[in-house]
N, C-alpha and C positions, 0 to 999 in steps of 0.2 A: 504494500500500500504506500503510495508517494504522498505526501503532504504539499500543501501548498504551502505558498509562501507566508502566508498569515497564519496558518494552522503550526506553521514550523514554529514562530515567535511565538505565539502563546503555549506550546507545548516547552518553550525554553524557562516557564513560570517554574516556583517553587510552589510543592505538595507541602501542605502542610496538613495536621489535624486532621483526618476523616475524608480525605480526598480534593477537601478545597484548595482552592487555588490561590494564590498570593504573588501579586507580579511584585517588582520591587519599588516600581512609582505608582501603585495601582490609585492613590489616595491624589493622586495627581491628575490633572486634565490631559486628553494627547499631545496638546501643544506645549505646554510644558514640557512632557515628556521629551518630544523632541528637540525642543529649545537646548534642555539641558543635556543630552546627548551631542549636539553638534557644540559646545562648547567645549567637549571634552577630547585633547591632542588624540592624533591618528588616527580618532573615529570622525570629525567633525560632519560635516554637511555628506560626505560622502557615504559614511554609514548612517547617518541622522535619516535623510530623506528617501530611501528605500524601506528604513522603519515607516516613518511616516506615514506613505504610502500603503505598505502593508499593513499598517492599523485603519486603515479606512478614510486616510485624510485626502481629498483634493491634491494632487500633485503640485498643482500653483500656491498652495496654500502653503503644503508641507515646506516647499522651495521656500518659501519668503520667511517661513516663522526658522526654517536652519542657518540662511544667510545671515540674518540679526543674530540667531545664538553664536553663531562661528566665529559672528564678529566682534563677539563680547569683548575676546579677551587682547583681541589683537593691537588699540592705543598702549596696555599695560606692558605689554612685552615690547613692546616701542619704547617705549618713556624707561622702562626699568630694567632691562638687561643690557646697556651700554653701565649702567652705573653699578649693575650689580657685577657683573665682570670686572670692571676695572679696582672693584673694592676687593673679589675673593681671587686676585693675580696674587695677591699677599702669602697667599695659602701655597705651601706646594703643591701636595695633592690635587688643591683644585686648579691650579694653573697647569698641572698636566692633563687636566679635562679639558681645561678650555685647550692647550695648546690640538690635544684631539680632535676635539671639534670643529676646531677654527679650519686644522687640514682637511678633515671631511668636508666639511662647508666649501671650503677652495673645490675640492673636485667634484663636487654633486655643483657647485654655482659659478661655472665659469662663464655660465650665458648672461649669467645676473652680473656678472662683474662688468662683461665687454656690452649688453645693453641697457646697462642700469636698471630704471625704473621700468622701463618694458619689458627688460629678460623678468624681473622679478615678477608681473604680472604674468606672465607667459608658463612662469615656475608655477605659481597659485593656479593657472587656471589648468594645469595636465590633474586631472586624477584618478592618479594614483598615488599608493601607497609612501605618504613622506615626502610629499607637494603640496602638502596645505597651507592653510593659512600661519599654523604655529612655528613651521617650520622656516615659510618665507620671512617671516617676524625674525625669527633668530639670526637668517641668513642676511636682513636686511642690518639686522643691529651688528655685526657681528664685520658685514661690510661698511661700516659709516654712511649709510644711507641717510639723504634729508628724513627727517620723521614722517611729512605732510605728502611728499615725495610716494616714501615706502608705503603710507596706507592708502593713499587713494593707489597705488596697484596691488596693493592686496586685494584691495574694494572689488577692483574690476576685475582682478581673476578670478576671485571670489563667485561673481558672477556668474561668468564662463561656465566654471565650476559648475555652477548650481545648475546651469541650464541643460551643460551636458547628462550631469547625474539625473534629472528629474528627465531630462529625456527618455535614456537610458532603462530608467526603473518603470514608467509610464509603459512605454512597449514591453517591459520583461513583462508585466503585469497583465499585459492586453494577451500576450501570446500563452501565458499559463490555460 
């Protein structure tokens, strides 16, 4: 027996007591739900909005209530990992992460580097796994990008994003 895609999610609830079911935001509305799903790194909009969807949402809906959660968090990691970097370089241990990072960063962002705020748009809007928004945020901090710069392309990839994912999940959904 194949489950569908909505039957998969809800069969992913916790049993508890006597058979019932207990989701873990059930005390939450869908949009919520999804909101705070696509806030959260790796998963953001790209696993937000085929939730969404499969909970019964309007795909245009789903898309706009993931794009604002995804973008929650994107000013903070602007504004606060140039400064938090530069304060835990002090640390060895964490200066061997960053130092880490920063090379990783170099070789996954050398489109971001030679088009700036376009590769970095271009970065946000592929997705897949570890092109999102959190990630562009880092890559952006991490290159000295303008602030205003680096989020209005995040913004716009963001979009992109959205558009293709909510595509994407719209026909998976239609062809089930």
């Amino acid at each position: 027996m194949t489950l569908g895609c909505k039957d998969y999610i809800l069969d992913l609830n916790l049993k508890i007591d006597g058979g019932r079911m207990l989701t873990l935001f059930n005390f939450l509305s869908r949009e919520i739900q999804v909101f705070l799903i696509a806030t959260l790194p790796v998963i953001e909009l790209r696993g937000a909005i085929p939730y969404g969807i499969a909970m019964g949402m309007n795909p245009i809906h789903a898309a706009l209530v993931c794009l604002a959660g995804s973008m929650v968090p994107v000013p903070f990691l602007l504004f606060f990992l140039r400064p938090f970097f530069s304060k835990m370089r002090s640390y060895r241990l964490v200066r061997k992460f960053e130092n880490w990072l920063i090379h990783r960063t170099d070789k996954r962002a050398k489109n971001i580097k030679k088009y700036s705020a376009l590769g970095l748009m271009f970065f946000v809007a592929v997705p897949l796994p570890s092109t999102g928004v959190w990630t562009g945020a880092i890559a952006a901090a991490l290159l000295n990008m303008r602030i205003k710069h680096a989020f209005f392309a995040i913004l716009v990839g963001n979009i992109i994003a959205a558009f293709i994912v909510t595509f994407l999940s719209h026909v998976a959904v239609i062809n089930l």
